[in-house]
C-alpha positions in Angstrom: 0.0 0.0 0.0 3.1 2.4 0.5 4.8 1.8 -2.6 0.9 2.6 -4.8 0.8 5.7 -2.5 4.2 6.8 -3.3 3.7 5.5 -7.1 -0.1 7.7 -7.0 2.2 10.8 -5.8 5.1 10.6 -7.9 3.5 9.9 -11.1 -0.1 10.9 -10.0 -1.0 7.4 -12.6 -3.1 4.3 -10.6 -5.4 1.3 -12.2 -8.4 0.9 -10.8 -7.7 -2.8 -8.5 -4.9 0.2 -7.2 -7.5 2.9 -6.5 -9.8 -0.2 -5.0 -6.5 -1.3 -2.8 -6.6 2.0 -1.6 -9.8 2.9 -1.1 -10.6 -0.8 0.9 -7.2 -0.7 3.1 -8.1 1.4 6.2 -4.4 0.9 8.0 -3.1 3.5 5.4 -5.2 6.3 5.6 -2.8 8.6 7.7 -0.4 8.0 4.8 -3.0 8.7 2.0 -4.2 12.1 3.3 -0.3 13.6 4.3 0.7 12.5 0.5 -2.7 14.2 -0.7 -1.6 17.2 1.4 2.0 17.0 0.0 0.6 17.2 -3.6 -2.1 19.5 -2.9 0.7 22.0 -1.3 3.2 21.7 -4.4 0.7 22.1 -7.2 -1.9 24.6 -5.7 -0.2 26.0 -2.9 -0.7 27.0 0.1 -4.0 29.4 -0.5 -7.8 28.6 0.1 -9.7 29.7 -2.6 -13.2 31.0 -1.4 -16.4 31.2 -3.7 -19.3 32.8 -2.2 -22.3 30.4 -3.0 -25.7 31.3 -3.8 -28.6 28.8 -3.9 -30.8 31.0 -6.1 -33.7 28.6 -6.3 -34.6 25.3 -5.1 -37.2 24.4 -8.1 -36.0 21.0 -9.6 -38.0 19.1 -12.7 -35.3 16.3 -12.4 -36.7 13.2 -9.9 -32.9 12.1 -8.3 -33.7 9.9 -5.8 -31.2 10.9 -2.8 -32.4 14.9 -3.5 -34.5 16.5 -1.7 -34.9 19.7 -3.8 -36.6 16.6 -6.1 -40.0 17.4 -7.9 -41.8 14.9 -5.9 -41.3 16.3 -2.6 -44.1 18.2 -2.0 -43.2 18.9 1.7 -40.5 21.5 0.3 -41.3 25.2 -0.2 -40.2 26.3 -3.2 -38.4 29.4 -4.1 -37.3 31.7 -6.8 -35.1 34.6 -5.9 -36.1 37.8 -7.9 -33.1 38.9 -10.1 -32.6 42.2 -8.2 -32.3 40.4 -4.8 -29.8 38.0 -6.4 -27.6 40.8 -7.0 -28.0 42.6 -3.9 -26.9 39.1 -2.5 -23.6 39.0 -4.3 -22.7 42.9 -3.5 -22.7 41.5 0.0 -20.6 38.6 -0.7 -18.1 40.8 -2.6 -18.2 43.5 0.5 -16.9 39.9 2.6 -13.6 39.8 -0.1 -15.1 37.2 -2.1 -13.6 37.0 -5.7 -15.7 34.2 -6.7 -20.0 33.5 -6.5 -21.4 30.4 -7.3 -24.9 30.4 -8.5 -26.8 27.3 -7.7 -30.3 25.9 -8.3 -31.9 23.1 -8.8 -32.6 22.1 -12.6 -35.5 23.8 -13.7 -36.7 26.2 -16.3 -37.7 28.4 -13.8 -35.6 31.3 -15.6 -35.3 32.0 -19.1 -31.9 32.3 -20.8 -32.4 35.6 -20.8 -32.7 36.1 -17.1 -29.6 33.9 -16.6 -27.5 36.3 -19.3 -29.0 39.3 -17.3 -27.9 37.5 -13.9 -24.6 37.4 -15.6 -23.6 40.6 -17.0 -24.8 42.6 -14.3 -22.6 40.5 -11.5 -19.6 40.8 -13.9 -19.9 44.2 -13.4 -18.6 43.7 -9.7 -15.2 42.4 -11.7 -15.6 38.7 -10.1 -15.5 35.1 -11.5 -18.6 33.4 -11.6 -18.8 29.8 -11.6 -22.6 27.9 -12.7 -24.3 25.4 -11.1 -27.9 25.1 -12.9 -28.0 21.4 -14.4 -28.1 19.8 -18.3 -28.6 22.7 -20.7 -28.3 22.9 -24.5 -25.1 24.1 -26.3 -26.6 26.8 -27.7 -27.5 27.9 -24.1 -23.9 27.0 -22.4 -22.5 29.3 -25.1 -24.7 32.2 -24.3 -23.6 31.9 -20.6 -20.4 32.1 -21.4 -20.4 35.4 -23.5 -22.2 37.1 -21.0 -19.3 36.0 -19.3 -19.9 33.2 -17.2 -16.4 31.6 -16.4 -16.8 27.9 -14.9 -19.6 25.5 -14.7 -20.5 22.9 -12.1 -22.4 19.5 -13.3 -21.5 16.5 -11.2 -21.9 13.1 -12.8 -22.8 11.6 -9.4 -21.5 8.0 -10.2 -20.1 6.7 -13.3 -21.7 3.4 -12.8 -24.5 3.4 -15.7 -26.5 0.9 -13.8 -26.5 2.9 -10.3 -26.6 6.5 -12.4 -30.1 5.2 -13.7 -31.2 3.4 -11.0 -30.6 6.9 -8.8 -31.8 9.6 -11.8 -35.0 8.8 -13.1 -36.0 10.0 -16.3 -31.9 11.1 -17.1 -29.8 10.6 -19.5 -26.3 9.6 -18.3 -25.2 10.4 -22.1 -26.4 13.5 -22.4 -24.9 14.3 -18.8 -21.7 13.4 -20.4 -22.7 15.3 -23.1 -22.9 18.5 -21.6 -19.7 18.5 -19.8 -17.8 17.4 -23.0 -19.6 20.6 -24.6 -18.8 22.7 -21.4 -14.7 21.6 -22.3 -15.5 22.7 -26.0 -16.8 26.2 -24.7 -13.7 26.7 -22.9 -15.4 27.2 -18.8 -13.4 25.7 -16.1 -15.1 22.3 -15.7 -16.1 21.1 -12.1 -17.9 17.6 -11.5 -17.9 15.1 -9.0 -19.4 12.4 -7.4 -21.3 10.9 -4.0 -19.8 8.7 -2.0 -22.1 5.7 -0.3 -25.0 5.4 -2.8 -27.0 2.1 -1.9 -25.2 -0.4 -4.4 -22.7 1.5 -5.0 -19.3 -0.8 -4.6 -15.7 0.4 -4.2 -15.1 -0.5 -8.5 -17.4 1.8 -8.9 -16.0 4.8 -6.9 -12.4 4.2 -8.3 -13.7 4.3 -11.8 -15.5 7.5 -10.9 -12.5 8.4 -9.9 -10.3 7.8 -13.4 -13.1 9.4 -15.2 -12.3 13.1 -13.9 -9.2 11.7 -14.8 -10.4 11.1 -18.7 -12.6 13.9 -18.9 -9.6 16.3 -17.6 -11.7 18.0 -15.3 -10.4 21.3 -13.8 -12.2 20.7 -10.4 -14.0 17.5 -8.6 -16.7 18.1 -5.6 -16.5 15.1 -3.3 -19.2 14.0 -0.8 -21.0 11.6 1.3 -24.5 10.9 0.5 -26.3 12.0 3.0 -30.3 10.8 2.9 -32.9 12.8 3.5 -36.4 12.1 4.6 -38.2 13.4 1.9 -36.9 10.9 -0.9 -37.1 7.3 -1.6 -33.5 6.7 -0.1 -34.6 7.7 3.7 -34.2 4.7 5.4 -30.5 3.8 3.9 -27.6 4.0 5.4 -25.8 6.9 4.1 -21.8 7.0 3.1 -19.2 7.4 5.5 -16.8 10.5 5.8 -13.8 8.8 6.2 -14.4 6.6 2.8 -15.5 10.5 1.0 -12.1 12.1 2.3 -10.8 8.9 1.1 -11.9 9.5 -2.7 -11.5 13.0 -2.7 -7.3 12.2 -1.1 -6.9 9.9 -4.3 -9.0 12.3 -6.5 -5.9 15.0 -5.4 -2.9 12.4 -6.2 -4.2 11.7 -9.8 -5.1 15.3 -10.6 -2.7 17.1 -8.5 -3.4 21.0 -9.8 -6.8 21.0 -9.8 -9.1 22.6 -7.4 -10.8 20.5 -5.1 -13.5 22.0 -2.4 -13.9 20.6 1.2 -17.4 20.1 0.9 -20.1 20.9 3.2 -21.6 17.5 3.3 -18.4 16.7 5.0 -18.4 18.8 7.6 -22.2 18.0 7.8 -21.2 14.3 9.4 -17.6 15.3 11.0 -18.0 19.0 13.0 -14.0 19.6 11.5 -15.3 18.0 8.2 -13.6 20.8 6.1 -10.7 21.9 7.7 -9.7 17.7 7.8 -10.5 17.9 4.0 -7.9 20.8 4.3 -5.6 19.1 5.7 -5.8 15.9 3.0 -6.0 17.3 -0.2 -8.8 20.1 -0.6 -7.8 24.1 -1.5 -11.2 25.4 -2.4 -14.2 26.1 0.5 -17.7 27.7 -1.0 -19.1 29.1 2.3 -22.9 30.2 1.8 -23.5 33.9 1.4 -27.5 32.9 0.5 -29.2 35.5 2.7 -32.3 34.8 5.2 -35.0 32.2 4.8 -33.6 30.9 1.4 -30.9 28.6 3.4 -33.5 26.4 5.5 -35.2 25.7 1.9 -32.6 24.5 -0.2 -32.7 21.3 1.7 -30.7 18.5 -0.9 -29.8 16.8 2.4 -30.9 16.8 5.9 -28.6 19.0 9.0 -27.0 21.3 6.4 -24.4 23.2 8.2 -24.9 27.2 9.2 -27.9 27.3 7.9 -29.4 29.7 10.9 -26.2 31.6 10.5 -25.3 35.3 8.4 -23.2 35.4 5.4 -21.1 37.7 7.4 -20.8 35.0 10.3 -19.6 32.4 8.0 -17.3 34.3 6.2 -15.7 35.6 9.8 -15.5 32.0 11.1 -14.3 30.1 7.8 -11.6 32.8 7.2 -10.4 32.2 11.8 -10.5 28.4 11.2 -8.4 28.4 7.9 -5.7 31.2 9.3 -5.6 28.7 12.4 -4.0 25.8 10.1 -1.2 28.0 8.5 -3.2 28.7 5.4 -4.2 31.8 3.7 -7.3 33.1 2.1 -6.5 33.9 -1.9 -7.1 37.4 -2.9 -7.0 36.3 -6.2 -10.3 34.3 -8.4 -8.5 31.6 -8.2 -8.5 29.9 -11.7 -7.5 26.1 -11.5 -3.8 26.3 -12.2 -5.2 22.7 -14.4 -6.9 25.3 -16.3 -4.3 27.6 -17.3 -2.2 24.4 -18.2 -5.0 23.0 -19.9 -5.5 25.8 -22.8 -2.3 26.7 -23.3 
């Protein structure tokens, strides 16, 4: 197990019976995280990149069945937040130093194109990065995003595992999912995915070849967490993943990919109370603290026990920016493009 660690960071290149030896063996995870944190610190440095995130709606049309912003739960309230009041929301998060908003919704046609172009241009204004979180669109549409000026897009894959990726996404398509971030790559945004860690069925081949698919598709940043279920969907009564096996992932995720930007994830600091600064610590540069204002945080529920959600903006961004100063790192000043990025189009 040593020598595929040291292999993993030395040539950042593993099969996937080596990603399933890792990811199985539980007496080398002390070694697995420092070596994530040794790579993270020589490709990305030593700066926390923060994005201001901004759940703009919680209307969903897709019927994923570990969600609970899913369109059959009728126990949610649903929202749509009023473009002005977007805005207003990410003034605020730029007066907190943020350099980065991420806009978030569930998948809906809730806004026109239009609205989101509008959205766009009018927070590029404020001279920061936006990065997109809004689900499957067209080409056509992904293309308009990004002249307004859009500059990276979120779409997680979930799980490679065709089987599973039906059996959890109703009514999908998994190859139009791939679909859309191949066309994302073509339109030049920074590409983010990722995947959930403990779907029922879900086996450790499965999680390793997620793994050498962000790999493949040359991702410039991978989301990592544990699925978390929530009473409102048809997964309520299963088990759940484990943090340990999510850090896990996300710690092998860093020593194949070792300049992109990976974000400690709030699901992981929604099972462990140091979820994120431990992801800190084992591979993760990027946090997305939530700068949604007022009752719009208890309603975008995707999992039960969200973190902060009774908190301010302000308060998180005071207490995220203590607790990574208290581990010797430093908050970026800059928008922090994915140094895979700027490698990727040169």
């Amino acid at each position: 197990m040593q020598k595929l660690i040291q292999k993993a960071e030395k040539n950042h290149i593993l099969n996937q019976e080596e990603i399933k030896s890792l990811l199985e063996n539980s007496s080398i995870d002390d070694e697995l995280f420092n070596a994530a944190d040794r790579v993270r610190e020589k490709y990305v440095g030593n700066e926390v990149h923060l994005r201001a995130l901004i759940e703009f709606s919680n209307t969903c049309k897709q019927h994923c069945k570990y969600c609970g912003l899913r369109l059959e739960n009728k126990k949610l309230d649903r929202y749509n937040i009023d473009e002005e009041i977007i805005f207003k929301f990410v003034e605020k998060a730029v007066s907190y130093g943020y350099k980065t908003v991420v806009l978030q919704s569930g998948e809906s046609n809730s806004y026109s194109t239009e609205q989101i172009i509008n959205i766009i241009r009018k927070i590029k204004s404020l001279n920061i990065s936006i990065t997109l979180s809004i689900g499957e669109k067209t080409f056509k549409e992904y293309e308009e995003y990004k002249k307004a000026g859009a500059d990276r897009y979120l779409l997680r894959i979930e799980t490679t595992d065709k089987d599973l990726y039906k059996k959890m996404h109703p009514e999908m398509d998994f190859e139009n999912r791939l679909n859309c971030l191949y066309n994302l790559k073509k339109l030049n945004y920074e590409v983010g995915t990722g995947c959930l860690v403990g779907l029922p069925n879900q086996s450790l081949e499965s999680l390793s070849n997620d793994i050498l698919f962000f790999k493949e598709l040359d991702a410039d940043m991978i989301g990592i967490g544990p699925f978390i279920p929530n009473p409102n969907t048809p997964l309520k009564n299963e088990t759940g993943g484990s943090f340990n096996l999510a850090l896990k992932v996300m710690a092998v995720t860093r020593l194949l990919l070792p300049d992109i930007n990976i974000p400690a994830t709030t699901a992981m600091e929604t099972l462990n109370s140091n979820g994120r600064i431990i992801a800190l610590k084992s591979g993760a540069n990027v946090v997305m603290p939530n700068a949604t204002e007022g009752i719009y945080r208890k309603k975008y529920e995707i999992y039960p026990g969200k973190i902060c959600v009774n908190d301010t903006p302000e308060k998180c961004s005071i207490c995220i920016n203590s607790k990574i100063i208290q581990i010797g790192r430093t908050i970026s000043q800059s928008h922090g493009i994915s140094n895979h990025f700027i490698n990727r189009i040169k």
